[in-house]
N, C-alpha and C positions, 0 to 999 in steps of 0.2 A: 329344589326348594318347595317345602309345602304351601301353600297360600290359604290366606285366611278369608273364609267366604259365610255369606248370611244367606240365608233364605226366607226372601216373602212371601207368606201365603202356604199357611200347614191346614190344606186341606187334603183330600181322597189320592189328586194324582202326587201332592208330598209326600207323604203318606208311603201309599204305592209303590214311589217309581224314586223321586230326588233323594232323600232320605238313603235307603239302600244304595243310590249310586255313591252318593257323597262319602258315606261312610266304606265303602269298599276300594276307595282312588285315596293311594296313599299321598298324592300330590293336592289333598284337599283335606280342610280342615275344618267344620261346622263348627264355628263360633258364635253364632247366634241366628235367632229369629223374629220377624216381626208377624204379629197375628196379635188381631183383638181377641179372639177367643180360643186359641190354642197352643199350646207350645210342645217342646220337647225336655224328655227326663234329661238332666243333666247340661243341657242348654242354656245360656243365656237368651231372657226372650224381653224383645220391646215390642210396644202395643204401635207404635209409629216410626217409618222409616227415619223423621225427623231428626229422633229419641237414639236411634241406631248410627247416623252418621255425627252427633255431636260425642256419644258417648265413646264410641270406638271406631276412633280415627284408624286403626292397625288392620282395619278389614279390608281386603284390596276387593274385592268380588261379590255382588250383587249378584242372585240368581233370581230370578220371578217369578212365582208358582202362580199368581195371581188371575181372576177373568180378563179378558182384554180390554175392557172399555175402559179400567183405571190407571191400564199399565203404563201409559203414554207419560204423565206424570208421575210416574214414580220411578221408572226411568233416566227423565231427563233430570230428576234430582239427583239420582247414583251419580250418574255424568258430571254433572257440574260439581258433583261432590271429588274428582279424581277414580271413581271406582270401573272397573270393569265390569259389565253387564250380561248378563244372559236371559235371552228369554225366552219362556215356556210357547208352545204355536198355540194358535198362531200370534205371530209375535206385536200386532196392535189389531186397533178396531179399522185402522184405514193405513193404505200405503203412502199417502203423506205421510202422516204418524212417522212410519219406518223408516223413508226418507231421511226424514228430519233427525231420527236419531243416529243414524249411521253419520249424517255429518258432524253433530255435534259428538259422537263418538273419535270423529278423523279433529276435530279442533280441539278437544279435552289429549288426544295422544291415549286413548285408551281401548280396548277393544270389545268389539260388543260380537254377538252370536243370537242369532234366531236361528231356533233350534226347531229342526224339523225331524224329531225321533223314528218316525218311519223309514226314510233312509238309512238310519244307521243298523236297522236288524238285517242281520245274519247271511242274508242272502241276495241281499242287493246289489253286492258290489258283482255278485260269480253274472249275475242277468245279467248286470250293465254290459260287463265285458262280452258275454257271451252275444249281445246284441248289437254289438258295434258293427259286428264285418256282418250282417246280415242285412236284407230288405227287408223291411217291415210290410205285412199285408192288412193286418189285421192286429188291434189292441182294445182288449173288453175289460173292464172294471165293473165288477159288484162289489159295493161296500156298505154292508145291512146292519147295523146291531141294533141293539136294545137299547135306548135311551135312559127307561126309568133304570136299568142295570150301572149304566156307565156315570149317570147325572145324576142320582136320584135329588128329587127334589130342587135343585139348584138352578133358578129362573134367569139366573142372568143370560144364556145359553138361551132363547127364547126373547131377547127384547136385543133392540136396534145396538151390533155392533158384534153381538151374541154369536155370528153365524149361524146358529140353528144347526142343521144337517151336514153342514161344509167346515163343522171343528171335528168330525172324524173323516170327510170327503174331504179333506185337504191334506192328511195324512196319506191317502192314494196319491193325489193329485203332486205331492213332494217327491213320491217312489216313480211316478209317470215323467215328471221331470228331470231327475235325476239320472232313470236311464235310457232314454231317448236320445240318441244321437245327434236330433237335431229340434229343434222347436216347432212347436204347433200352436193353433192357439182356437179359441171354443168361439165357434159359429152356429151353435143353436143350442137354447137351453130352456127347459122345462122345470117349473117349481111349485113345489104344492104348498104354501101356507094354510094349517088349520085356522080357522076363523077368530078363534079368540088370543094366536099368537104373532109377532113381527117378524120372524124368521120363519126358512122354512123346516118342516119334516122332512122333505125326498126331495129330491132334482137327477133330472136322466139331462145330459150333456152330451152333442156330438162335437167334435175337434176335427177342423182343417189341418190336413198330415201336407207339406209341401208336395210330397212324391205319391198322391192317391190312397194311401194307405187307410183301410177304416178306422175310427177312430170311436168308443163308445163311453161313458161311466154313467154309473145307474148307482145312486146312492139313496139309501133309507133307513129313518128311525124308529120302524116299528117292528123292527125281529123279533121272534120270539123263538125262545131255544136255543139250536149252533147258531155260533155269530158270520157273519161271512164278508172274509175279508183276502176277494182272489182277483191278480188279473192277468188275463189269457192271453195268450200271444201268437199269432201264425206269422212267419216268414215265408221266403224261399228257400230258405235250407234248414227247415226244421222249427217244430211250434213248445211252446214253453207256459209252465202255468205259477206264478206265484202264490203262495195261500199263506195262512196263516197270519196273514200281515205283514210277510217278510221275510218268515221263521221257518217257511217250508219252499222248495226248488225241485221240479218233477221239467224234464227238460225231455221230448219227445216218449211219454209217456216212463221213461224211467226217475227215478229218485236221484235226484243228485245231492240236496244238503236237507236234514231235518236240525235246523240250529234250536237255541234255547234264547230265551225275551233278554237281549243283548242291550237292547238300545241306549236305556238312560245310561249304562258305565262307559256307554262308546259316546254319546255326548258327550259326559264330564271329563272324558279323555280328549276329547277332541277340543273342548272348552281350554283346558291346562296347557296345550299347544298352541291356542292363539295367543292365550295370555302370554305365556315363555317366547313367542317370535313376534309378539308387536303387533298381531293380525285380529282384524275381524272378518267373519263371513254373515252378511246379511242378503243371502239371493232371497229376493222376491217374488221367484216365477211360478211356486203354486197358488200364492196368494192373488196373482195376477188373476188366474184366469179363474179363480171364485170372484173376484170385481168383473169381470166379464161377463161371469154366468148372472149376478144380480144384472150388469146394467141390458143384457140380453134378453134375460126370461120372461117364455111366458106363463104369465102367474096365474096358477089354478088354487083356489078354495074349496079346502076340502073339511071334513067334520071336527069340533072342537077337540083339544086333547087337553087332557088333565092327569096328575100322576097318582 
């Protein structure tokens, strides 16, 4: 059965990433959007979620392209409106927020998804497993990119709620989660806020591994050039390096998978499966330990940035 879904918020990563997924999953159906300033050819488009659940009641599926700080009410509108939810990471400004919608998701009878797209590329699942029957010794995360590249202009990303550096450092931190075998959780964190903004640019993390294991992520938003988005692994029976964000698997210095930017169709695939079995997944545990790194860090000031 195809399902009829809307998407809020046609900006860069709509654009990008939703758009192409939705149109390529023949189990989904773009029947409309809401955006005050943009729409799509062929689309029906409302300027207000409002506008969109009075007018077409026949939409089962809310997706949320939106920044976090507004999602939390628009959200729990789709919900009390009957709709199934999806939402773009991270998936509010606070893990109450999240909480609170997963339940009202469980008393509406609808299912919701925080979608954390870095897991789903390409070569995440061949790590996980290959990391299960191994000791972990060693786990290094660099994740550098460009900001004015990925953000241009776009300030909310920079004020309280924004995460600053931890809306692409939480995209490791879901691939870290994801295939760890068992949980850790971050016992020292370093953050640089430029002076004239509320979040930060960079934060370097270390994580307590239950069994000794080192634990590292070094994240920055001033790359310029290659983007770098790797993290290394030593065991006792052999070391592993992810790159590409996901998209690439090099397993004791040989190549094992060079996949292709998989993610958002393996979302909206996975999206259609909760919907169809009655299911939500709303794990929390990369967002945890970015609330951890805020309420741990120590906060260094460094020079203004402007774009």
């Amino acid at each position: 059965m195809v399902e009829k879904l809307a998407l809020v918020g046609i900006g860069k990563i709509a654009r990008d990433q939703h758009i192409p997924a939705i149109s390529g999953n023949p189990n989904w159906s773009l029947e409309a959007t809401v955006s005050r300033h943009a729409s799509v050819d062929g689309v029906a488009s409302f300027e207000t979620l409002e506008a969109l659940l009075e007018e077409r009641p026949d939409i089962s599926t809310i997706s949320l392209a939106i920044p976090p700080q507004p999602r939390f009410s628009y959200a729990e509108a789709a919900l009390k409106a009957g709709k199934h939810v999806m939402l773009e990471k991270p998936p509010g400004q606070s893990l109450a927020e999240c909480f609170a919608l997963e339940a009202l998701a469980r008393e509406m009878g609808v299912s919701i998804f925080a979608t954390w797209h870095s897991r789903f590329a390409d070569c995440v699942p061949h790590l996980k497993s290959w990391l299960s029957s191994r000791e972990l010794k060693r786990l290094a995360i660099v994740w550098k990119e460009d900001v004015r590249h990925w953000h241009p202009g776009q300030e909310w990303i920079w004020e309280p709620g924004g995460m600053g550096v931890f809306d692409p450092g939480i995209n490791a931190l879901s691939i870290m989660t994801e295939i760890l075998p068992h949980a850790v959780h971050v016992c020292e964190a370093m953050l640089e806020y430029p002076e004239n903004r509320a979040t930060p640019i960079a934060a370097k993390l270390k994580f307590a591994d239950p069994n000794g294991a080192e634990m590292t992520a070094v994240f920055d938003w001033r790359q310029e050039g290659l983007q770098t988005w790797d993290i290394e692994i030593e065991t006792t029976d052999g070391d592993a390096r992810l790159s590409l964000g996901g998209e690439k698997l090099e397993i004791n210095g040989e190549l094992i998978k060079s996949g292709s930017n998989n993610e958002y169709p393996n979302l909206y695939a996975r999206m259609s499966e909760l919907v169809r079995n009655g299911a939500s997944d709303m794990d929390m545990s990369p967002f945890i330990h970015v609330c951890d790194a805020y309420s741990l860090g120590r906060r260094i000031t460094t020079s203004p940035f402007e774009y």
